[in-house]
C-alpha angles and dihedrals in degrees: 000000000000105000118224144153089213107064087203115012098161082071115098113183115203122250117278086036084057108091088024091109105119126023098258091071134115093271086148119126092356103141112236134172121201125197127217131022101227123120093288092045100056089040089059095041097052090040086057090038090059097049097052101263115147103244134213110173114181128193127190082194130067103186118160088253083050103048082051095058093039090054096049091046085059092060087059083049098245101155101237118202107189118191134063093267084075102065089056097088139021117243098265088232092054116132099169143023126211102192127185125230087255093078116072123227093249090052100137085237091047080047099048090052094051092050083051100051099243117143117256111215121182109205090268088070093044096051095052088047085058102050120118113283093238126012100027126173116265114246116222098189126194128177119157123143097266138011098034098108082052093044088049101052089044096055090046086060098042082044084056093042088066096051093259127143103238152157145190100229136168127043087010132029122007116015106269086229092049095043083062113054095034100147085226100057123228119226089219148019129209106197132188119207115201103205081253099068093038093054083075097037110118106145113037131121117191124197090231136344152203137197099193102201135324122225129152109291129136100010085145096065093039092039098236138008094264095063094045077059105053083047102057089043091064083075087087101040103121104005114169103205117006144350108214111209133184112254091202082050105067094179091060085057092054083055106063087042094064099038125104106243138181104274107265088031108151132230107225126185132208122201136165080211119078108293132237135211110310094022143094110217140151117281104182104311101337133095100232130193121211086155103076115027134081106251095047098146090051114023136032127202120231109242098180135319123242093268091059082069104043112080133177087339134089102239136012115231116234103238084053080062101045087054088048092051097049094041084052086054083049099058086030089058082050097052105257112152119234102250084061082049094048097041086041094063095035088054088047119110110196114234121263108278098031108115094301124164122246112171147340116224126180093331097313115101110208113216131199120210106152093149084085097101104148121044093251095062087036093057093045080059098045086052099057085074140067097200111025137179097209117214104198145177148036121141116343108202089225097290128153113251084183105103097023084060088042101051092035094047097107089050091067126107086160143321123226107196128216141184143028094306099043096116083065087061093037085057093049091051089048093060102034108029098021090159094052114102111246122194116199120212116186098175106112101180109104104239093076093089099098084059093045081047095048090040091052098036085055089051100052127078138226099291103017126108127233107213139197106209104131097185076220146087120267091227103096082062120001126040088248140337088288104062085044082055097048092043087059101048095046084054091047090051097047090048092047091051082056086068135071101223113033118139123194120225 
């Protein structure tokens, strides 16, 4: 790690955007257009509005959610353009831009600005620049491909467990704007970063901070892997205690060994191995810490067992214990003691979709996780079991299915294969699992889900899992992953209900 007292001192703001770093600044006549009209973009242009700021806030989009917030924001008198010809120039008086992650960073206004000279902020930017001038509340900020909705929501309620006033915030949970400027302060904040928002990130500086993992997602919005990656490192730019990698992740380790820290900023790893010095890890069935505490060399603490994160379910999946175990380093890092950590994940309930049980039907649990929309988070679900009927496919992003079929291939009982991209992952099992039994389902309406539920059910043996964990996004079928999930787990239930012996979980 790089030391420094400027989290980012390459960045150099224009005037007028200069001295804008905490809400009680002069925000008053600076010229600022704001895109898009979503949630974060109405929270940045009323927060503006209500500084002083002069506001253009511009919308491709005219939804009827959209219309209501642009006419409220009229009354504030942010001036609101609606229609795609107003995201082809930039206001000629503009001397800054708040963008949304919607827009991507070669959007030809994004583009205009940049060519002019004008600062680009994402949301993220905008929050911390409206933070209190003194006593603000401590950001604890987490991004990774996959788990960091999870992570986020286990460190708030470690956070909680401490008696702490906390809340997960961001790209999950309370609006990061309106987090901020709560009028009851929180103490902390646990914030998740999607790659979009940090994309646009130039001036925070987290208490401490995580990038979970890194695998191919989103290239077409970045451009190219390597860009997604210099995004979701800048997680760790300016970080005051600790950065908290993945030790199975190599490439989050070389992160945080390139970023510009506070000086005395540590270096903390997180492994579902036996942890070393500086590190929390698994012994045996217990989260143990050997990074703060004083004997680390020597000694570990005991921050919760396996069963503390199970639930009402039979097994806890690795990769859930790998997100327990680095939002434990997190609260660790902020001083929580290990009897919060422990009564925190033992008090978390996982989101809908995220390998949750269904039924159990003669012997065979059926699992959706149709959360799994990229391979990375498809193959941490595969390997959380040893038999597996395999429900995979939707729209693939362009990602490649080649190595997670290949690595998982032993895994497989069957496949049963969905959506508009499931020949890609029919080709990969050709060529890595040619003997598994793979079902094709074309029908794209969604109501065939009661046929993809009784083809893999017929498939699967006494002691194996059929699970939903496409390694695609739900688009080409469903309105999101969600409606794909609860699709899946109407069809289990009525398939269960067929038979004379089925138990719910």
């Amino acid at each position: 790690m790089k030391s420094s007292t400027d989290p980012d001192p390459s960045y150099e703001p224009r005037e007028g955007s200069r001295e804008l770093t905490h809400r009680d600044a002069d925000w008053s006549s600076l010229r600022i257009l704001v895109t898009g009209l979503g949630v974060s973009g109405f929270a940045a242009a009323d927060a503006l509005s209500e500084r002083g700021a002069i506001v253009t806030a511009v919308s491709a989009d005219a939804t009827p959610a959209i219309v209501e917030r642009a006419r409220i924001l009229e009354i504030l008198d942010v001036d609101v353009r609606l229609g795609p010809e107003h995201l082809l120039t930039v206001p000629a008086s503009t001397e800054l831009v708040v963008t949304s992650p919607g827009f991507r960073p070669d959007h030809p206004l994004l583009l205009a600005a940049a060519a002019r000279g004008i600062p680009v902020w994402g949301e993220v930017e905008l929050a911390w620049r409206m933070r209190a001038r003194s006593g603000a509340a401590p950001w604890i900020t987490i991004t990774g491909t996959n788990g960091k909705t999870t992570t986020v929501k286990m460190l708030a309620c470690i956070l909680r467990a401490a008696g702490l006033r906390a809340t997960s915030a961001g790209n999950v949970g309370t609006p990061l704007l309106e987090a901020v400027l709560h009028p009851d302060p929180y103490d902390v904040l646990a914030v998740e970063l999607s790659s979009f928002q940090l994309h646009w990130e130039r001036s925070v500086a987290p208490f401490a901070s995580v990038c979970l993992n890194v695998a191919p997602d989103h290239v077409d919005w970045h451009g190219s892997m390597d860009e997604y990656g210099l995004a979701k490192a800048k997680v760790y730019a300016g970080t005051q205690v600790a950065c908290v990698y993945n030790v199975q992740d190599p490439a989050t380790e070389q992160m945080v060994m390139d970023a510009d820290v506070v000086e005395g900023c540590r270096a903390i790893g997180f492994t579902l191995g036996l942890p070393g010095p500086s590190m929390v890890g698994l012994v045996d069935d217990v989260l143990a810490d050997r990074a703060f505490v004083e004997q680390r060399r020597t000694s570990a603490a005991e921050l919760a067992t396996l069963a503390d994160l199970q639930g009402d379910g039979p097994s806890v999946a690795p990769h859930n214990v790998a997100n327990a175990l680095a939002a434990a380093a997190l609260a660790r890092a902020y001083g929580v003691g290990p009897l919060s950590v422990r009564d925190g994940l033992r008090a978390f309930v996982p989101d809908p979709h995220r390998i949750a049980d269904v039924a159990t039907v003669d012997g065979v649990r059926f699992i959706d996780d149709s959360k799994a929309t990229n391979p990375h988070a498809a193959g941490a679900s595969l390997a959380a079991f040893e038999h597996v009927v395999w429900i995979a496919g939707g729209l693939l992003k362009g990602a490649d299915v080649d190595s997670l079929v290949q690595s998982m291939a032993e895994r497989l009982r069957g496949v049963v294969l969905i959506g508009a991209d499931r020949e890609q992952i029919a080709r990969a099992l050709q060529r890595h699992a040619p003997d598994v039994p793979v079902v094709d389902v074309p029908d794209t309406e969604t109501g065939v889900m009661d046929l993809v539920v009784a083809r893999a059910g017929a498939l699967a043996q006494p002691g194996d899992v059929v699970l939903l964990a496409p390694a695609a996004a739900s688009m080409d079928m469903f309105s999101n992953y969600g409606a794909r999930g609860d699709a899946f787990a109407e069809a289990v239930r009525r398939y269960a209900s067929q038979d004379e012996g089925p138990t719910a979980p």
